[in-house]
C-alpha positions in Angstrom: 11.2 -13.9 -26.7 11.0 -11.5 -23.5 9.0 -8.3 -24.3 6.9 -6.1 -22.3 4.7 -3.6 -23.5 5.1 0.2 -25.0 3.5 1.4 -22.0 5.8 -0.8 -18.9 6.9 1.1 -16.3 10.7 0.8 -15.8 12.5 2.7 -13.0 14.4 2.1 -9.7 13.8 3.2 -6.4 14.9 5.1 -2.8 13.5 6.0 0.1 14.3 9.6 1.9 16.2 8.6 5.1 18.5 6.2 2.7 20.1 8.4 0.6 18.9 12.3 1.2 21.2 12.9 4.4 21.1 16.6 6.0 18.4 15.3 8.2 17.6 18.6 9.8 18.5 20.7 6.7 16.3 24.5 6.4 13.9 23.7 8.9 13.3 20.2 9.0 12.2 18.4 12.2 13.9 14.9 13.3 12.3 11.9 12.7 12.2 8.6 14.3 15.1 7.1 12.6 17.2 10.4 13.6 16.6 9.4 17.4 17.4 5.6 16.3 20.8 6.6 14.1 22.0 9.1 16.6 21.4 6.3 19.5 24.7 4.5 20.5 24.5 0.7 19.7 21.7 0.8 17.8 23.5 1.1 14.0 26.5 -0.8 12.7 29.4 0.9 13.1 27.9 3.7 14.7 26.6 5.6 11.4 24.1 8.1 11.7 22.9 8.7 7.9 23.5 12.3 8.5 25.2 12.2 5.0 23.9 9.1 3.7 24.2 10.0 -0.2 24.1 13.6 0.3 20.5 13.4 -2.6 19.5 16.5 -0.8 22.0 18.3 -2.5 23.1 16.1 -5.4 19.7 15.3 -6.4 20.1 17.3 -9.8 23.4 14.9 -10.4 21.6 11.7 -9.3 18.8 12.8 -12.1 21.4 12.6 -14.6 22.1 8.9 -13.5 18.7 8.2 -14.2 19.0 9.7 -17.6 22.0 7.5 -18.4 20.1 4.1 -17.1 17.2 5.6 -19.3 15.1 5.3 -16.8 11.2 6.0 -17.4 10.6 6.2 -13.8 11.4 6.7 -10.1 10.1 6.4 -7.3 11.3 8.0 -3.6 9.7 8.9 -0.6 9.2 12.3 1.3 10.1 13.1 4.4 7.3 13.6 6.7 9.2 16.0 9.0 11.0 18.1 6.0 7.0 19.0 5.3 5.4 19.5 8.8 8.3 19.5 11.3 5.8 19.1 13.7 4.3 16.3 12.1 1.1 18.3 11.7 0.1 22.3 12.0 2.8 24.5 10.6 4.5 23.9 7.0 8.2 24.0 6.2 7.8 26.0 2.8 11.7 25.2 2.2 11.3 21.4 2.5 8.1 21.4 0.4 10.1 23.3 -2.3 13.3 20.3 -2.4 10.2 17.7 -3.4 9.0 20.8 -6.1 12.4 21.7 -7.2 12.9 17.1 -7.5 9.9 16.6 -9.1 9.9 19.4 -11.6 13.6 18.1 -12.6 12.0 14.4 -13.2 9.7 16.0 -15.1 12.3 17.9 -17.2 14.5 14.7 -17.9 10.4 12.4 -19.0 10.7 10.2 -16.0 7.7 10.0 -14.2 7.9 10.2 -10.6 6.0 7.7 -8.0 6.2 9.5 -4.5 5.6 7.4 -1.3 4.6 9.4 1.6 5.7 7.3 4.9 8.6 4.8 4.3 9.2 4.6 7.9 10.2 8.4 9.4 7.8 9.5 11.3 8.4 12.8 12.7 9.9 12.3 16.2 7.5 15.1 17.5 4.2 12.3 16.1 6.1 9.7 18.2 6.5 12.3 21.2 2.7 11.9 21.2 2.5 8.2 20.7 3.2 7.7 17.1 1.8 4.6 15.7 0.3 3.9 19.2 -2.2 6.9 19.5 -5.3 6.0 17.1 -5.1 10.2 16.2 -2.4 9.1 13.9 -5.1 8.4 11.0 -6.1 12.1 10.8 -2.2 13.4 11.2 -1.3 11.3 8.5 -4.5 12.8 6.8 -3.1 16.1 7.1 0.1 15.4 6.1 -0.9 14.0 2.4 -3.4 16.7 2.1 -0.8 19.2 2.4 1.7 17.2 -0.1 -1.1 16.2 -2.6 -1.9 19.8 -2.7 1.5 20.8 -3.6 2.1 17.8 -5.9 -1.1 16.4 -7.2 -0.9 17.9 -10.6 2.6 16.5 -11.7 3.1 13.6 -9.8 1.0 10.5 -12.0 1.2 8.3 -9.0 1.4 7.9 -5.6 1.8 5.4 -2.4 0.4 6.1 0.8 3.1 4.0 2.6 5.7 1.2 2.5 6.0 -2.1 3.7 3.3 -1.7 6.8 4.7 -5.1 8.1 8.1 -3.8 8.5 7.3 -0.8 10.6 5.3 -3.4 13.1 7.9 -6.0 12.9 11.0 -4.9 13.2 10.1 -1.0 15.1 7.6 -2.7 17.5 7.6 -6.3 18.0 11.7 -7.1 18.0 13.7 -3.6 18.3 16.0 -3.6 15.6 14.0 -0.5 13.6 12.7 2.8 14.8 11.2 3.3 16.9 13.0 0.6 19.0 10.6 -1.1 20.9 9.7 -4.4 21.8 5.9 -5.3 23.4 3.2 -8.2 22.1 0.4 -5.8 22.7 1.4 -2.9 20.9 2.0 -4.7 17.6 -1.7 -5.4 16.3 -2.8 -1.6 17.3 0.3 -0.1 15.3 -0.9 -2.6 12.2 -4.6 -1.5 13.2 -3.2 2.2 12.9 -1.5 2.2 9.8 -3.5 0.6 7.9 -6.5 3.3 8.9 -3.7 6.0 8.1 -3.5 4.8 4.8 -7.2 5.0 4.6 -7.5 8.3 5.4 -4.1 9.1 3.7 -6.5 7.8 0.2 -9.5 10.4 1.2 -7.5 12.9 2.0 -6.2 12.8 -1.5 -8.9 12.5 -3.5 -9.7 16.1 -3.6 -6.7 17.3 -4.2 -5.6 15.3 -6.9 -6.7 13.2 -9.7 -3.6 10.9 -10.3 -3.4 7.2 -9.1 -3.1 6.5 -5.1 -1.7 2.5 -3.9 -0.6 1.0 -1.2 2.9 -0.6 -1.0 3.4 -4.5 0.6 6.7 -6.4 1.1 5.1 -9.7 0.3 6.6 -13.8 0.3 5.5 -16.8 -0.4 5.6 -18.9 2.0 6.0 -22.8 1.7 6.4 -25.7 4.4 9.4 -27.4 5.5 8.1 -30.4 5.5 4.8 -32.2 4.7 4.0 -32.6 8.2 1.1 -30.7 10.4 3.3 -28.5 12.8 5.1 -26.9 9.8 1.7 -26.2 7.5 0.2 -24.8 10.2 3.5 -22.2 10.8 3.6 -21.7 7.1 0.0 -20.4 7.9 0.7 -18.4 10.7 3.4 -16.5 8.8 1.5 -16.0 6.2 -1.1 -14.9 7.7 1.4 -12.7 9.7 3.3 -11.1 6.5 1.2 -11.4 4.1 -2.6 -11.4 4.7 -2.4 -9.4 7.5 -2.3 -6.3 5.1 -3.8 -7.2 2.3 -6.8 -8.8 3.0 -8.3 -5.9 5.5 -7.8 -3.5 2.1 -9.0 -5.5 -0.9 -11.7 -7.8 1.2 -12.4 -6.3 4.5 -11.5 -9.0 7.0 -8.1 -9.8 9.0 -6.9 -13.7 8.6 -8.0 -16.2 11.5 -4.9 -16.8 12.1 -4.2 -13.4 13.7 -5.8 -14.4 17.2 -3.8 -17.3 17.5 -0.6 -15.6 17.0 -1.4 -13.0 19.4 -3.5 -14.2 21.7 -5.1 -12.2 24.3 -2.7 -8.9 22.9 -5.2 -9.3 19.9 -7.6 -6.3 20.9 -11.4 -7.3 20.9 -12.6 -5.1 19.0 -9.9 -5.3 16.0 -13.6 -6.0 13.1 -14.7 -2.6 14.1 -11.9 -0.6 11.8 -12.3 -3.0 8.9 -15.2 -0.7 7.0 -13.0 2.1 7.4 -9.8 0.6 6.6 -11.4 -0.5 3.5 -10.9 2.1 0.9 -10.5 1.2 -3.2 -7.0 2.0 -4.2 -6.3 2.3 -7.7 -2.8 -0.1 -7.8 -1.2 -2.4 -5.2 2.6 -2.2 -5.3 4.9 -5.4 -4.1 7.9 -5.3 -2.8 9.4 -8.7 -3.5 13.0 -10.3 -2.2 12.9 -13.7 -1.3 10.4 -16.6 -0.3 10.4 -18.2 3.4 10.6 -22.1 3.7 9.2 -22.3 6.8 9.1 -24.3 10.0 7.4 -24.4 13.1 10.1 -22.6 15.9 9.0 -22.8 19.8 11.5 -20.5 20.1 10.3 -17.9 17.6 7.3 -16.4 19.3 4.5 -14.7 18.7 4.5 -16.4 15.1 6.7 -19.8 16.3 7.9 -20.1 12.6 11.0 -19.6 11.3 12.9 -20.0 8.3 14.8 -23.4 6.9 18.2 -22.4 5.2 18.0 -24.1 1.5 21.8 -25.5 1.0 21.0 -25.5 -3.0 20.4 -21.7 -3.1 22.3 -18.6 -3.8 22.2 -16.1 -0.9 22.4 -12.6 -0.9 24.4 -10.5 1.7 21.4 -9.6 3.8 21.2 -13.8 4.0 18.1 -13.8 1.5 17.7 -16.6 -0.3 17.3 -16.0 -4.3 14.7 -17.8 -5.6 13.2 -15.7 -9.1 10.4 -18.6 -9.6 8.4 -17.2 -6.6 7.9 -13.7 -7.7 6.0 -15.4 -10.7 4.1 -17.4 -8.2 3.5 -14.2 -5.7 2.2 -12.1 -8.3 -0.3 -14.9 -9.6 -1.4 -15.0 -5.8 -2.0 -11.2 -6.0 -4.2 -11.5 -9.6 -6.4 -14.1 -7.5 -7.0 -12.0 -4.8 -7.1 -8.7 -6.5 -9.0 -9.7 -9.7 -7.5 -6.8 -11.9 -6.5 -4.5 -9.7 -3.1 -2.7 -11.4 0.2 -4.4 -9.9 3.6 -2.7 -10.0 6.7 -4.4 -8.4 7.7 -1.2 -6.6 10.7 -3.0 -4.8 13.0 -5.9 -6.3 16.9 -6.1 -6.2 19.7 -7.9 -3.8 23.0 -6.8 -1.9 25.9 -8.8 -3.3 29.3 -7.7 -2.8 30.7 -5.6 -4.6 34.4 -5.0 -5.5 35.7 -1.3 -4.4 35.9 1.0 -6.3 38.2 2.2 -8.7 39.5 3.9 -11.9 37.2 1.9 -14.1 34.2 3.7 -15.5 32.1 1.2 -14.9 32.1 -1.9 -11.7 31.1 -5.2 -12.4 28.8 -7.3 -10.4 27.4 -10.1 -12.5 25.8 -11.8 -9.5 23.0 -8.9 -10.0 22.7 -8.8 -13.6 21.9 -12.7 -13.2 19.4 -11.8 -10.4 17.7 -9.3 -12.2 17.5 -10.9 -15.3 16.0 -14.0 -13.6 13.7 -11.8 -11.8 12.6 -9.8 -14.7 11.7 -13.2 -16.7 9.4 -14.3 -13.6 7.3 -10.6 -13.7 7.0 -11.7 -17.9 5.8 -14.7 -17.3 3.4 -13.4 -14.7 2.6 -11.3 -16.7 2.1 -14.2 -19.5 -0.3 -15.6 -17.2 -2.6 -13.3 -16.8 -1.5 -10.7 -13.4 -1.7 -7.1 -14.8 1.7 -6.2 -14.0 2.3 -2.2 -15.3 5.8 -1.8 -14.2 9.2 -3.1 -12.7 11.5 -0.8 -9.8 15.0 -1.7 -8.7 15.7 -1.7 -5.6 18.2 0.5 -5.4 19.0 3.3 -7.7 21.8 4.2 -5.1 24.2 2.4 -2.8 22.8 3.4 0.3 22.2 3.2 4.4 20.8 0.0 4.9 18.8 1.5 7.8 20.2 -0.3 10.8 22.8 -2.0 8.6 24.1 1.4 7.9 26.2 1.3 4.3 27.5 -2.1 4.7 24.8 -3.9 2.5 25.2 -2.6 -1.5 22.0 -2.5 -3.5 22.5 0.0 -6.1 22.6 -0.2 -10.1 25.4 2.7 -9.0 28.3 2.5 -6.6 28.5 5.4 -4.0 32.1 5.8 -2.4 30.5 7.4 0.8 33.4 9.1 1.9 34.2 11.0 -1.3 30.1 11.0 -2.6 31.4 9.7 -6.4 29.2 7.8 -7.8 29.8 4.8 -10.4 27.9 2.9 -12.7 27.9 -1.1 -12.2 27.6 -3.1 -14.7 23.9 -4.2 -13.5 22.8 -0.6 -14.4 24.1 -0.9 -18.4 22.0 -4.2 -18.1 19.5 -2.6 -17.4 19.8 0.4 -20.0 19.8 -2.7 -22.2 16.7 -4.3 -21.2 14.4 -0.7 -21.0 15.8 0.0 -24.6 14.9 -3.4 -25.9 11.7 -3.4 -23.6 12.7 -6.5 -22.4 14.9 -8.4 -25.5 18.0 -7.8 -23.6 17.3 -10.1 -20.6 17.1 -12.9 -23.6 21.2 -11.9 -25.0 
């Protein structure tokens, strides 16, 4: 029988620039992905996310959602730039009181809030100054979650510094298709070298102000071999080491793989062991963001990495083209518990686009192909959990339909439907699911 404990975390998740909208709302400054959005060519079908779900002003309505799903927790990011417009120096009292007026409401309906601090906006006046690229960034960023832990630290249980560092590098600065948009070898290692001490500093910053749990957030993937032959091991390595280790390892042991000065070569800066003391700091919980594995290949044509990804004809794949494969999340998280002896884990991301039929009069939408990827996915974090990885809670990704960041609202991940152009929202039948499994801590996923 699948049952998790009393205590297991369930919730879902968001991140501000998905679902908030009114960007520049009572005194906020724009951010990175507000330069992206309002960039011709750079977002499918020209979308913006100037509306995106409208949560700024539905957020009280989007609460009630959560009481429905019986949700015991949520986790969303703030806005840098709703906070310090400036991205340091002056505070936006009126966007500091949205996050109050959110998190008192949680509070209210007994769902405990997790808040991230960076999932990727970046006030555009930081990057005006070099963002990611200028190594002042750690004490900015230090700022910045001094002034929300000092505002939040005594109701908000637990926190993340930021999300998924190896996005932000991969997609903003080594191919383009994120914010900030660019595309350059060399500035890829200092940006991971950057935020990694930002989310150092981020964790000192906070200690004095607040006395609740601080983590850091990883998108992580196992990654196997195509083949048994040397060429693809050693790529399986490579992106590994490129994903994976690259984050975790100069956190939880102090060191960045070997690997990393063969991927980049001379763009990998000398003097890259000098930060690893700093970068160090204990964190009380890791969070993983899982999706999908990579069966990987060795690419000449995929540089800096030269390893790329083998389609799997067997598998079920989601609309973002992600291959569903539940038995690695069991495996991923067993990887964590070896590396992180008992560090707390939480799986602060896991869910899937599939399509979903529009909506309509019915009160509730179906989408099976989720409930089955959930329910496979929640069995794998049991028997992880079976195995010995001290796994304390679960997150859907997504409470909402949302943007999809350069995607837009094409790509569906909610437990609830969002008709963007009227704002009504709709259960799926993935979210009852889910009601189902909190309520039974975990017997439903069996029936």
């Amino acid at each position: 029988m699948t049952q998790f404990p009393d205590d297991f975390l369930w919730g879902a998740a968001t991140s501000a620039f998905q679902i908030e909208g009114s960007p520049l709302a009572d005194g906020a400054g724009p951010s990175i992905w507000y330069r992206f959005a309002h960039t011709p060519g750079r977002m499918e079908r020209g979308e913006t996310g100037d509306l995106a779900c409208d949560h700024y002003r539905r957020f009280s309505e989007d609460i009630e959602l959560m009481k429905q799903i019986g949700l015991r927790a949520y986790r969303f990011s703030v806005a840098w730039s709703r906070i310090l417009p400036e991205g340091t120096g002056r505070v936006n009292r009126a966007g500091l009181d949205f996050y109050e007026r959110l998190v008192d409401r949680l509070l209210d309906a007994e769902i405990t809030p997790l808040l991230t601090l960076f999932h990727w906006d970046l006030p555009a006046a930081l990057d005006d100054r070099g963002g990611w690229l200028n190594p002042e960034i750690a004490d900015w960023f230090a700022e910045y979650a001094r002034v929300v832990a000092h505002a939040l630290g005594d109701r908000v249980p637990l926190w993340a510094t930021m999300n998924e560092p190896w996005v932000v590098v991969d997609a903003g600065y080594l191919h383009g298709v994120h914010a900030p948009g660019h595309r350059n070898l060399y500035e890829a290692p200092l940006v991971s070298r950057n935020l990694l001490r930002a989310h150092a500093a981020a964790v000192r910053a906070f200690r004095p102000e607040s006395r609740a749990q601080i983590g850091l957030i990883l998108n992580l993937e196992p990654k196997e071999p195509a083949t048994s032959g040397e060429e693809d091991r050693l790529a399986c390595a490579r992106a590994d080491a490129s994903m994976n280790r690259q984050y975790l390892e100069p956190v939880l042991l102090g060191k960045w793989p070997e690997e990393m000065r063969e991927i980049y070569g001379e763009a990998w800066p000398a003097d890259m062991d000098a930060c690893l003391p700093e970068i160090r700091e204990p964190i009380d919980y890791l969070g993983v963001n899982y999706y999908k594995r990579g069966v990987t290949r060795h690419d000449p044509a995929a540089p800096p990495v030269f390893a790329s990804e083998v389609f799997q004809e067997s598998s079920t794949y989601t609309e973002m083209n992600w291959e569903v494969h539940a038995e690695s999340l069991k495996r991923l998280l067993l990887w964590v518990r070896e590396r992180s002896g008992d560090l707390p884990i939480y799986v602060t991301e896991n869910g899937a686009a599939f399509y979903d039929p529009p909506q309509t009069a019915k009160s509730v939408l179906p989408d099976p192909l989720r409930i089955d990827y959930l329910r496979d996915h929640l069995r794998a974090v049991h028997a992880a959990r079976e195995a010995g990885a001290n796994v304390r809670g679960y997150f859907v990704w997504s409470l909402l339909d949302n943007v999809e960041w350069s995607a837009g609202t094409t790509k569906r991940f909610g437990l609830v439907h969002v008709d963007f152009a009227t704002q009504r929202r709709t259960l799926k039948s993935s979210a009852l699911f889910y009601r189902d499994v909190i309520r039974t801590r975990g017997e439903a996923i069996d029936s």
